[in-house]
C-alpha positions as CSV (number, residue, x, y, z in Angstrom):
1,X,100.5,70.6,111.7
2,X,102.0,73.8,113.4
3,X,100.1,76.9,112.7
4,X,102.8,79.8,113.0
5,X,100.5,83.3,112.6
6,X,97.3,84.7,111.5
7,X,96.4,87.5,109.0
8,X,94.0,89.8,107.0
9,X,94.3,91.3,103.7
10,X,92.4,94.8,102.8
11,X,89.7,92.6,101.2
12,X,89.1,90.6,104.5
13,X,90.1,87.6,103.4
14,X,91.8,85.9,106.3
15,X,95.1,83.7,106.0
16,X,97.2,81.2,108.3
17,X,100.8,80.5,107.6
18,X,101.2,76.9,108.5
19,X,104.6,75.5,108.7
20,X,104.2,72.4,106.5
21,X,101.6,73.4,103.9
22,X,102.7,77.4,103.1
23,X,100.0,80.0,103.7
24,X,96.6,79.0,103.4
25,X,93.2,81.0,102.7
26,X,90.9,80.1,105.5
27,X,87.7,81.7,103.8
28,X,87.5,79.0,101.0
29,X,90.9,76.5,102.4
30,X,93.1,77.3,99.2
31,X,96.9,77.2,99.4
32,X,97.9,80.7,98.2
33,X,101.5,80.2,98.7
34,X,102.3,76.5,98.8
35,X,105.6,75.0,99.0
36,X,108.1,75.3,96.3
37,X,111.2,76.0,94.9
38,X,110.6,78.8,91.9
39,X,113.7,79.8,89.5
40,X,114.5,83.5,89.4
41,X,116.9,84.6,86.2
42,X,119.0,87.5,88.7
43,X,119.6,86.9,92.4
44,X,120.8,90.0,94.3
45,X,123.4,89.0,96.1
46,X,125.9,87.1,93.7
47,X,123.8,88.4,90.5
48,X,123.5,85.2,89.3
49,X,120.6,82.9,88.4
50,X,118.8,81.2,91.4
51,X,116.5,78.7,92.8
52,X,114.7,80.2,95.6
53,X,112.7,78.0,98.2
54,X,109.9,79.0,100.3
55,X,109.0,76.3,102.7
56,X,110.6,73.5,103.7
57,X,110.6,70.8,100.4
58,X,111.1,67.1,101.3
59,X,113.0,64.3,98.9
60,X,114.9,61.9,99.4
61,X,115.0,61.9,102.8
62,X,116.4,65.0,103.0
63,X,114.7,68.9,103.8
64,X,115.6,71.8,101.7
65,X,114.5,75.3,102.9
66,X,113.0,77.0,105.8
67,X,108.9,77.4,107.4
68,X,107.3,80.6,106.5
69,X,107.5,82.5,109.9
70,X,105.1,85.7,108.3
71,X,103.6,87.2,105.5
72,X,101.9,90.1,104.6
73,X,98.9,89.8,101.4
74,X,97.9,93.4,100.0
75,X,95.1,94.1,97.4
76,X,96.6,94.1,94.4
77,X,98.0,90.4,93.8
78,X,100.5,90.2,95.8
79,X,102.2,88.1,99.0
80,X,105.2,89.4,100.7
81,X,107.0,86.3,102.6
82,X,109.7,85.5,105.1
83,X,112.5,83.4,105.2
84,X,113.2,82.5,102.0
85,X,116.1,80.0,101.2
86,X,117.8,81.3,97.7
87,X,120.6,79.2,96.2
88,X,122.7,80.7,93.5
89,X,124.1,78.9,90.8
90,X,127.6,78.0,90.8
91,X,129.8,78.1,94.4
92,X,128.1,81.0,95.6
93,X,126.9,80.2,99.1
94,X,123.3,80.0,99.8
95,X,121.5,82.7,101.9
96,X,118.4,83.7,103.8
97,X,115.9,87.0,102.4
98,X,112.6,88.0,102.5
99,X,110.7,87.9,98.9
100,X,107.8,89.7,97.6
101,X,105.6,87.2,95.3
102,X,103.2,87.7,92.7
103,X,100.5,85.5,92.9
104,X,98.6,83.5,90.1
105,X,95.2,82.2,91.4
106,X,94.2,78.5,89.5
107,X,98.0,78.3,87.9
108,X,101.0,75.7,88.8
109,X,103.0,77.3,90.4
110,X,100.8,80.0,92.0
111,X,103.4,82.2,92.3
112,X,106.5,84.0,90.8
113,X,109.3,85.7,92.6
114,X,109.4,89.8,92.2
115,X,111.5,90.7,94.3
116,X,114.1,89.5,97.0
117,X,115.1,92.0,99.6
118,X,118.6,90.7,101.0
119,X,120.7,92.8,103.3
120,X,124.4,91.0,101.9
121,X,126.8,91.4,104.2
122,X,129.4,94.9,103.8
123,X,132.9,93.7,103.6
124,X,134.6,96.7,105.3
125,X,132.0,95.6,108.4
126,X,134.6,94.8,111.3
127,X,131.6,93.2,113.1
128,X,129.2,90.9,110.7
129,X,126.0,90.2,112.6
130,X,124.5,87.0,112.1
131,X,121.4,87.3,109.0
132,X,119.7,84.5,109.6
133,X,117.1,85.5,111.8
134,X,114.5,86.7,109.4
135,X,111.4,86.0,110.8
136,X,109.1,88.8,110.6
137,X,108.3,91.5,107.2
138,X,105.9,94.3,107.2
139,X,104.6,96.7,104.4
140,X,103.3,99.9,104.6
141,X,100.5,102.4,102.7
142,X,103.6,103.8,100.6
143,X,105.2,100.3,99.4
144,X,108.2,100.4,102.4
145,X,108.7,96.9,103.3
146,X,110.4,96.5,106.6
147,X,112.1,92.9,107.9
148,X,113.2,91.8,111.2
149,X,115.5,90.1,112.3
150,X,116.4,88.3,115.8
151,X,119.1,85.9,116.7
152,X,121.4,86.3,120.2
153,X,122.5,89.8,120.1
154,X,122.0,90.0,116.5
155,X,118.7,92.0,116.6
156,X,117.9,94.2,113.0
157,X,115.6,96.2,111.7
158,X,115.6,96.7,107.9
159,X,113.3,99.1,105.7
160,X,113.8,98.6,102.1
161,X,112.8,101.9,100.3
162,X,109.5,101.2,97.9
163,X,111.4,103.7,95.2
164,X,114.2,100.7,95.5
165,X,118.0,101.8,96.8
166,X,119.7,100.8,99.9
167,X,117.8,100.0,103.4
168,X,117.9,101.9,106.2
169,X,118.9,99.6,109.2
170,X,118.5,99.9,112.9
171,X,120.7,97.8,115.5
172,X,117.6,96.9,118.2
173,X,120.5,95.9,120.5
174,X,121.7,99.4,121.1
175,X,119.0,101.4,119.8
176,X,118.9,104.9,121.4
177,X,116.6,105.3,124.1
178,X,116.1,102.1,125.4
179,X,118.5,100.9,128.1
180,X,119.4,96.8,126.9
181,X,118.4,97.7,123.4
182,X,114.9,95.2,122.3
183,X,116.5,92.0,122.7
184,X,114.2,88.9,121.1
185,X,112.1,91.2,119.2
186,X,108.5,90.0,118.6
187,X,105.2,90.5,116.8
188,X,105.8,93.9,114.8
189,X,102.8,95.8,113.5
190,X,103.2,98.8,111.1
191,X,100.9,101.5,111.5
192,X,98.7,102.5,108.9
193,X,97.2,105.5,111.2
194,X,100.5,106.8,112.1
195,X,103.7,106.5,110.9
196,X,105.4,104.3,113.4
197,X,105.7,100.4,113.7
198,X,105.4,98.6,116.9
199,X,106.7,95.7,118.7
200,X,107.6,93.8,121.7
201,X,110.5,91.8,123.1
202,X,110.6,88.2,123.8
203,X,112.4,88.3,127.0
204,X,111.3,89.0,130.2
205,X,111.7,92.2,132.0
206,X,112.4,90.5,135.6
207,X,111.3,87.7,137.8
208,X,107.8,89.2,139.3
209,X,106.7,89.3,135.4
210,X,103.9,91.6,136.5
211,X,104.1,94.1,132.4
212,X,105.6,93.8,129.7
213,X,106.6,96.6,127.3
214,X,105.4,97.9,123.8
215,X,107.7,100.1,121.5
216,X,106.8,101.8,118.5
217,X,109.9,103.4,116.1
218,X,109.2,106.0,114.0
219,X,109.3,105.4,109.7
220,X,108.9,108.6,108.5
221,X,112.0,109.2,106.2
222,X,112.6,105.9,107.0
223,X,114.1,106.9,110.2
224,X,113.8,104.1,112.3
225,X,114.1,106.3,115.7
226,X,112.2,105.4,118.8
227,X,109.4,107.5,119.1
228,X,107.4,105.7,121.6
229,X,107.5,103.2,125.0
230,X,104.1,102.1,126.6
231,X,104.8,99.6,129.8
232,X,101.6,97.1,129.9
233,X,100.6,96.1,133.6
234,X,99.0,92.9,134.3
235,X,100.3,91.7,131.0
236,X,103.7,89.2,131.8
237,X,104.3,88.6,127.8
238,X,103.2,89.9,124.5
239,X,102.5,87.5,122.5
240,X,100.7,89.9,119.4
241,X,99.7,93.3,118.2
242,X,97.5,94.8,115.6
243,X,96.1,98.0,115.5
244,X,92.8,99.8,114.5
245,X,93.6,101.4,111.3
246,X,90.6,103.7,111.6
247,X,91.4,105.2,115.4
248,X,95.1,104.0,115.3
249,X,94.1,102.6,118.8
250,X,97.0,99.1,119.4
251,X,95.6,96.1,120.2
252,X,97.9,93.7,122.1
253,X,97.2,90.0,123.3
254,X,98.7,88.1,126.0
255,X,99.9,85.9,128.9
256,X,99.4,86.9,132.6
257,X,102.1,84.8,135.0
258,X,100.8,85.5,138.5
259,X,103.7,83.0,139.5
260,X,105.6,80.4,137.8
261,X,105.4,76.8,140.3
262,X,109.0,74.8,140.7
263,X,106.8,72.0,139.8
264,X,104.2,71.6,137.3
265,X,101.0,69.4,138.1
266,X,99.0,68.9,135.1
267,X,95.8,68.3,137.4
268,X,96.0,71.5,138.2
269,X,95.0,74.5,135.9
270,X,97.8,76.0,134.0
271,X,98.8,79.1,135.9
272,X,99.0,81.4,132.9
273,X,95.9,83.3,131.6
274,X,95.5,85.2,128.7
275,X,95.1,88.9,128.5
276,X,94.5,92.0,126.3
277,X,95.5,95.2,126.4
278,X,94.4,99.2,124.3
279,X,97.2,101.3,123.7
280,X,95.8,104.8,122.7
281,X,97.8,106.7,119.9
282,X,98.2,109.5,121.8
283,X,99.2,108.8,125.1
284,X,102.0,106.8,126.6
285,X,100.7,106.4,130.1
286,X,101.1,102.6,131.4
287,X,97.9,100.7,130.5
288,X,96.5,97.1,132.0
289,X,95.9,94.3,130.6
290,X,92.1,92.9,131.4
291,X,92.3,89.2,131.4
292,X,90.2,87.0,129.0
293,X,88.1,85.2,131.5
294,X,85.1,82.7,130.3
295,X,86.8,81.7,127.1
296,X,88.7,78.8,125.8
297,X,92.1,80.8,124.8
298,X,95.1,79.0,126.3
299,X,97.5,81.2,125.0
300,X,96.9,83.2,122.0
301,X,99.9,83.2,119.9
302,X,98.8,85.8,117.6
303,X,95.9,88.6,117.1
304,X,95.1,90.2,113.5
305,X,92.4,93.5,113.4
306,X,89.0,92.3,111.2
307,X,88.0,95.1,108.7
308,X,84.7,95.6,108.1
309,X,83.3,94.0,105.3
310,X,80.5,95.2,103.0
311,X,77.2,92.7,102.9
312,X,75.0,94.0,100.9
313,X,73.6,97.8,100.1
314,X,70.7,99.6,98.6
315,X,70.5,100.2,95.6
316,X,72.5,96.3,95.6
317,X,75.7,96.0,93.0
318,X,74.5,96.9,89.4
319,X,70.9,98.2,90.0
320,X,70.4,101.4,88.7
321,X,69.9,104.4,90.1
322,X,66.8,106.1,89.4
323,X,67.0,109.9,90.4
324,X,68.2,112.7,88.6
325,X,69.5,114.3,92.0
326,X,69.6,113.2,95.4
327,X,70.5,109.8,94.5
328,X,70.8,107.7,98.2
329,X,72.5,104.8,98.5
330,X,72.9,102.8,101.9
331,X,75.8,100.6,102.5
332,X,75.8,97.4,105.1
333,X,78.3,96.3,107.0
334,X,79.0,93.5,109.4
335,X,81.3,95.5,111.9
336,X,81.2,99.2,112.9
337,X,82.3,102.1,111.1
338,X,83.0,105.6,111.4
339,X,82.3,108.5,108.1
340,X,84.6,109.1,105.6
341,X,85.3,111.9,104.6
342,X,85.5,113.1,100.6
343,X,88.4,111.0,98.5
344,X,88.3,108.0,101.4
345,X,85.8,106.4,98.9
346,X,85.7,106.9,95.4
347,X,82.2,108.1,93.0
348,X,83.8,107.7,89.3
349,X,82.3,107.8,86.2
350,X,83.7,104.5,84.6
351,X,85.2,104.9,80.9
352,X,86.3,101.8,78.5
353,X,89.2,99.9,78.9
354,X,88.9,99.9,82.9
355,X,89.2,103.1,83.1
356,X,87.6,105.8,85.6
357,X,87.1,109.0,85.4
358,X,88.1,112.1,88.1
359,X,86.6,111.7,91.5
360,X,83.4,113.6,92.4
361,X,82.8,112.5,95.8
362,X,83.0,115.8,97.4
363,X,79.5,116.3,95.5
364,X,78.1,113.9,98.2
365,X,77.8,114.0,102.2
366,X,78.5,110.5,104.0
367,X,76.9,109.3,107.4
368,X,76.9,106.6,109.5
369,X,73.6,105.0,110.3
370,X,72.9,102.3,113.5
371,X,71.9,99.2,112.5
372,X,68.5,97.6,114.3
373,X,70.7,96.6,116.6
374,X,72.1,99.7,117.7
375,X,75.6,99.4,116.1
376,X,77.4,102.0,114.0
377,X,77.4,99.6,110.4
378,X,74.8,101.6,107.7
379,X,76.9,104.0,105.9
380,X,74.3,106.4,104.1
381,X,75.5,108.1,101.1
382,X,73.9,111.1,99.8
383,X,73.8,113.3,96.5
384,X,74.2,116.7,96.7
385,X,71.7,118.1,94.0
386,X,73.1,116.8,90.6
387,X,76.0,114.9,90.2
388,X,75.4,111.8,88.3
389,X,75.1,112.1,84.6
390,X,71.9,110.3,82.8
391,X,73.0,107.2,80.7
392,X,76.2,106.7,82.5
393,X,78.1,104.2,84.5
394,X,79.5,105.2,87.6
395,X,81.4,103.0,90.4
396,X,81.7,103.7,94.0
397,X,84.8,102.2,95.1
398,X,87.2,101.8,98.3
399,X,90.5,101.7,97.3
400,X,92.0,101.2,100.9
401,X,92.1,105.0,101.7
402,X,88.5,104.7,104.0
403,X,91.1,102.4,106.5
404,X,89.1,99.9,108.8
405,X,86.9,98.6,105.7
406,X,87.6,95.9,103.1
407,X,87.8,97.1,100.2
408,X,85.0,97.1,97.4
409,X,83.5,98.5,94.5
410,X,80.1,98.9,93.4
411,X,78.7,100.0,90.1
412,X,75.7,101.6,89.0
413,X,74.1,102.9,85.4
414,X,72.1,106.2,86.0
415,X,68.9,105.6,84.2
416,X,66.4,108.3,85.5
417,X,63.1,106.9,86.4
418,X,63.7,103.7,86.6
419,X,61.1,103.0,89.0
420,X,60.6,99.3,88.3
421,X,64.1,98.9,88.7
422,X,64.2,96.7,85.4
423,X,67.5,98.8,83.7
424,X,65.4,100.2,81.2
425,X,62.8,103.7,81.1
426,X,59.1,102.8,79.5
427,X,55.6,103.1,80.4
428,X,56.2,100.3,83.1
429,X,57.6,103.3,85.1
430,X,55.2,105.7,84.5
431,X,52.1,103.6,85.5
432,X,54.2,102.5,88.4
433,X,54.7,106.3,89.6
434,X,51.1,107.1,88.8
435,X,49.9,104.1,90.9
436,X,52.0,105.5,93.9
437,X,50.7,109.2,94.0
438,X,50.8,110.7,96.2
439,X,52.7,110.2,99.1
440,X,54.1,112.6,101.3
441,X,57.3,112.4,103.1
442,X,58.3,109.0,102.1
443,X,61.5,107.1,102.8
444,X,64.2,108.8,101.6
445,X,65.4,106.0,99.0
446,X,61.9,105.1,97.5
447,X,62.2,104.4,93.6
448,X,59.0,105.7,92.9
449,X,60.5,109.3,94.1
450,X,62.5,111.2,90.9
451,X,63.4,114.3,91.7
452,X,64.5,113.0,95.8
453,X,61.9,115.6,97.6
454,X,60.7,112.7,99.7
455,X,57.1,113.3,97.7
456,X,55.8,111.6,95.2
457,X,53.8,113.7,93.1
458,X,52.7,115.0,89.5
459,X,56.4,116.3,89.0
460,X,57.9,112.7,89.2
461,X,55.8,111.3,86.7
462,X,56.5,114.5,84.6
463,X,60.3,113.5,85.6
464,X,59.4,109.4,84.5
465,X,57.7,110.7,81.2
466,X,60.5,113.1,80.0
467,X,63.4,110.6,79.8
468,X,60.9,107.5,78.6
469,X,61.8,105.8,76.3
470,X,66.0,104.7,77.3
471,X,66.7,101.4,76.6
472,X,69.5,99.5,79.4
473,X,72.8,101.2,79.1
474,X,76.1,99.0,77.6
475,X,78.7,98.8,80.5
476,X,81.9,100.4,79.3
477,X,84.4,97.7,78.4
478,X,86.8,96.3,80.9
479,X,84.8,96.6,83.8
């Protein structure tokens, strides 16, 4: 089994594309896009009706269609894939494009075709590059989906607008500003910190193979311009990137070559090593590579950045919270984090039919708490005075804006003086407040503290006593 790339989606689920079996979910093993040929009524090209393929499909003897070489998954259902085989009805002649799936968890098939992005060839061309290169599709925070392309001097760049019309298109052979053009282009990343998407090139720069070289074009307006060239030292080939969506910092992986011997002895150790590099967004200085010593990388065909991932919290998923201001929650993760800042996550009231309501989360301050461990992974959040309502549902969501994190949502009824923690207000709460008094300067998330003055005193159990009796509060529907 060859297994072509690795990859995360923004709920931090990880994936491998494998060339016989599709592309593969490697947190629970499920096939998310198997092998198949799915019909499509409209084709773009011809306009006709279609079978597309995406894999390779044996019968008979015989192989229809190509490996997936890449893919990209995103958060809201969908797989965007590359090469796709479609064959129109009729004479038309079959083609190569890149196809953005809908997936259908639990259904045969587990997929439908969306869309095909296909760059058909212009007739008044008087030089027709080759097409059938696609090997490598991208999408970015706005829906842009970008495919490349790479076959002997026939080296493209398309970005397919996500408000649909033509693509803009870039020629990496004789792209401006790089003497040679990118021949071989290799392992592009799009940014989600800037807006720029990086690769490398798959030929070497020279026989002492002592860097290789990153470049990042620039995609605002879909401009597809040059905008950056960082030389890695001590790094002889690229062989991924990925970036750090919350410090835009570029992650590359590698091979270092300190010579190549006319003849190979397999007794001896294999004389590349493997390497990693930091690119800093905001410098193009030359950086090295430090080499990988004391593992059992070989050569790492591929590198994908983790998110962090939410494990549990405090108050956990569907307790209540208990305060009628000053609400703190506490969120864990299992990789650091940095604060986000108001609208990065979410605080919504939650309204029937799935709904939400506006977002108050500038009515809270977030901060990042070390772990026992010393690491940057407790994300406290705070409520500033009142800004929960009694007897409502509110969630707490990321939506993909707080970048470096999965995303999640939480939800929460507001039931004030809940101190049992039980959903519901009655004289369980009240004896549990009066049993606790006093205390002075207590932890800052202790249920038996109302009002959130780090006290627990006569005017919480005044606070337990004015909302008792309230019965658990309905969810709204669709949630």
């Amino acid at each position: 089994l060859k297994n072509e790339k690795i990859l995360c989606d923004p709920l931090g689920n990880v994936y491998q594309l494998n060339s016989e079996h599709g592309l593969i979910r490697l947190n629970d093993g499920t096939g998310v896009v198997t092998v198949g040929g799915v019909s499509v009524a409209t084709e773009p090209r011809y306009s006709t009706s279609a079978v597309v393929y995406i894999g390779i499909l044996e019968g008979d003897g015989e192989y229809t269609g190509r490996p997936l070489t890449d893919a990209v998954v995103t958060a809201d259902g969908y797989a965007y894939v590359v090469p796709v085989l479609v064959v129109p009805s009729g004479s038309n002649e079959e083609y190569l494009a890149a196809a953005k799936l809908q997936l259908h968890p639990n259904q045969t098939p587990c997929y439908s075709v969306v869309q095909l992005y296909d760059a058909a060839p212009d007739p008044n061309e008087t030089y027709d590059p080759i097409r059938t290169g696609l090997r490598e599709i991208e999408v970015d925070d706005a829906g842009n989906v970008y495919v490349l392309s790479a076959r002997v001097d026939n080296n493209l760049l398309w970005a397919y607008p996500a408000v649909g019309g033509a693509p803009a298109v870039v020629d990496l052979d004789t792209i401006s500003g790089v003497t040679g053009g990118i021949p071989n282009p290799i392992y592009m990343c799009v940014s989600r910190h800037s807006q720029l998407i990086y690769m490398a090139s798959g030929v070497a720069e020279g026989p002492n193979m002592d860097h290789d070289t990153v470049y990042a074009l620039s995609t605002a307006s879909l401009s597809l311009t040059l905008s950056r060239t960082v030389d890695v030292n001590g790094m002889s080939h690229v062989s991924g990137i990925t970036e750090d969506p919350a410090t835009g910092e570029i992650w590359v992986v590698g091979t270092y070559i300190e010579s190549v011997p006319e003849y190979v002895d397999l007794d001896e150790p294999a004389c590349y090593a493997p390497c990693m590099a930091m690119i800093p967004p905001s410098s193009d200085d030359p950086v090295t590579a430090s080499l990988l010593t004391g593992s059992d990388l070989g050569y790492p065909i591929d590198v994908t950045w983790m998110p962090a991932n939410l494990i549990s919290s405090n108050p956990v998923d569907q307790d209540t919270l208990w305060r009628y201001q000053k609400n703190v929650l506490r969120l864990y993760f299992d990789g650091d984090i940095t604060a986000p800042s108001s609208g990065q996550i979410l605080i919504q009231e939650m309204l029937p039919n799935g709904a939400y309501g506006s977002d108050i989360s500038s009515g809270f301050t977030f901060t990042v708490e070390n772990d026992p461990n010393g690491n940057p992974r407790i994300l406290r959040i705070n409520e500033t005075n009142t800004q929960f309502t009694w007897q409502r549902w509110y969630a707490i969501r990321n939506v993909g804006d707080w970048k470096g994190v999965s995303n999640f949502t939480l939800q929460h009824a507001t039931q004030v003086g809940d101190a049992t923690n039980d959903g519901a207000i009655s004289n369980d709460d009240k004896a549990l407040v009066m049993a606790s008094l006093p205390v002075v300067f207590g932890p800052d998330d202790l249920r038996t503290d109302i009002n959130g003055d780090t006290h627990v005193i006569s005017s919480d159990y005044s606070a337990a006593n004015t909302f008792n009796p309230s019965n658990p509060i309905p969810k709204p529907s669709g949630h």
